[in-house]
Every structure is written in C-alpha cells, then in structure tokens.
N, C-alpha and C positions, 0 to 999 in steps of 0.2 A: 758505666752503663746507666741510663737512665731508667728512676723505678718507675716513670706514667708517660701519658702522651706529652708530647710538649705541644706549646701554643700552634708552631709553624706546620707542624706534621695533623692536628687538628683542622688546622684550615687549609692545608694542603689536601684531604680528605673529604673536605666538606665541599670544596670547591670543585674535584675531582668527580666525587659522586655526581656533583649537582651536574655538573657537564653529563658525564655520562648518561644518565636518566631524560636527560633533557634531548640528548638525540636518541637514543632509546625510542622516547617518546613520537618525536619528531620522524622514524622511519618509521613504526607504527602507524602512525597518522597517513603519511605518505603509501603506506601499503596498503592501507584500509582503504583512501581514495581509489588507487590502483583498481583495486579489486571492483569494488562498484560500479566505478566505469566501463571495465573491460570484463566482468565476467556477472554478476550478481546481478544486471539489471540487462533484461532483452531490449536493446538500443535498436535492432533493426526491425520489430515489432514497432517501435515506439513510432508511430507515424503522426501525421498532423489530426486524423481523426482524432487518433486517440487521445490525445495532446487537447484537441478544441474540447473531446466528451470528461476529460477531466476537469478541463474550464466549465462548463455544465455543472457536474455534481458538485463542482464547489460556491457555484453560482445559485445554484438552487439550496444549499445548506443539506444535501441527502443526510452527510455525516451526524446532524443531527439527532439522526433516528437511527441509522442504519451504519451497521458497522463493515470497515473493509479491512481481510488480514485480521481482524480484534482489533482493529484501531476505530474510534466513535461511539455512539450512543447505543445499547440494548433493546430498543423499544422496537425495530422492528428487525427482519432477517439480515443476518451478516450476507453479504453479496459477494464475496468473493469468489462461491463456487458457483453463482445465477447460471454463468453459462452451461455449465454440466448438468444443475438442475433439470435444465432447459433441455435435455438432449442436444448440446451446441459440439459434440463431439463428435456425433451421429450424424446428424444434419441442422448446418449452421442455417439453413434458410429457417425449419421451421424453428429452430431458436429463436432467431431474430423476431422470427411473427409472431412468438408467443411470450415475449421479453416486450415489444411494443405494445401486442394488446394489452398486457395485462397494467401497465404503465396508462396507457390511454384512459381504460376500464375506472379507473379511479374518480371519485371514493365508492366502495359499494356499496354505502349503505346496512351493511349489516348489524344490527343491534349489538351491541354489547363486543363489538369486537372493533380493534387498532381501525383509524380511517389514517389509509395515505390520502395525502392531500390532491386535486385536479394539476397536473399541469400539462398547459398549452406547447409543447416542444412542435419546435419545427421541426421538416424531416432530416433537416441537418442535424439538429442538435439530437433529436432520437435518436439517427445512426450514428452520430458521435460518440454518444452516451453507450449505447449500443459496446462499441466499439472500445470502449473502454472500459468495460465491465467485459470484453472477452481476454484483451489484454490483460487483464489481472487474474481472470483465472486462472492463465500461462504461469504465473509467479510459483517459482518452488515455495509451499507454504509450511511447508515440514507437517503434512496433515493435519494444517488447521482449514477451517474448522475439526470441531474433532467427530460430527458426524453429517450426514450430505443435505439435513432440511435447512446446514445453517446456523 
C-alpha cells in the first residue's frame, strides 16, 4: 500500500479538477447569458426609440455628470427613477412635458448652484432620450436609488 500520492494519481486529479471547473465554469457562463437574454432584461420594451435615446445620452456624454442604476458621475441626479419623479406613473403625458421642459430650461442660471449644460435635441432625440430614461426606470433596481430625489 502506498504511504502518499503518486505522480500519476496527482495529475490524474489535477487534470480531472481542471476539466471539471472548467465546464462548471463554462455552464455558469451559459446560464448567466441564458438568463439575461430571456428574463433580466425587458426585450419587448427595448424598442428602437429607446435604442436611438440611448444613442443620445451617450452621445451627449450625460454619464458624465449623471448617474444611471449608480453606474457614472455624482455631480448631478441619478436618473433612473426621473420618470416616477416626474409623475410618469400617473400621467406619462405630463412626464414627458415636464422631463422636456426642464431639459430645454437649461442652464438656469442660478448662482452658486450645478449648471446643466444648453442642448439643442431635436424632437426625435428628446423623445428618444425621453423614452429611454422611461425604460430604465422599468428596471428592477432592488430599491436603488435608496431614496426618490435620486
């Protein structure tokens, strides 16, 4: 009876493991996609608006300032809940006019306080934009923000 490993039962082990782990890994991965595609992300939401208004906020650099989910810059409100701020639950019309104006309205001018910068959006790209900051409020965000200014 032998008193340790031997060479071939070492690398039979090593080699065993690594397979194992490595599809392990590999269904993981596969189930993770799985999931994303078919259940974690609203695909029949996801329309070409929404699609162009996230071309938009990345074309404009918003992430700069503004965060989506906690993902971007602190400087100005997180936007993932704008449309509930907005009353967009209540009535999506006066959301949208008050998510536009206040977008147009810019910079105000006010002393000593954050200036968002003017921009020019066409009314596609506003309703795109629009439209893609409603979409994302859809996103289960496991109560982030953790309170409703943002």
């Amino acid at each position: 009876m032998a008193e340790g490993l031997t060479r071939s039962a070492a690398r039979n082990i090593f080699y065993g493991g690594s397979l194992f782990f490595f599809l392990l890994f590999a269904a993981l991965t596969a189930h993770s996609h799985w999931y994303m595609v078919n259940t974690s992300t609203d695909s029949a939401g996801l329309t070409d608006s929404v699609k162009h208004g996230k071309e938009v906020w990345e074309k404009n650099m918003c992430i700069n300032c503004h965060s989506i989910l906690g993902e971007g810059a602190y400087f100005a409100p997180e936007l993932s809940n704008v449309w509930e701020r907005y009353g967009g639950h209540e009535s999506a019309e006066a959301a949208r006019a008050g998510i536009e104006a206040w977008i147009r309205a810019q910079p105000l001018e006010i002393p000593g306080r954050r200036q968002m910068p003017a921009y020019d959006f066409s009314d596609e790209e506003m309703q795109s934009l629009i439209d893609f900051l409603k979409w994302t409020d859809g996103i289960n965000a496991q109560d982030w923000p953790p309170n409703s200014a943002g």
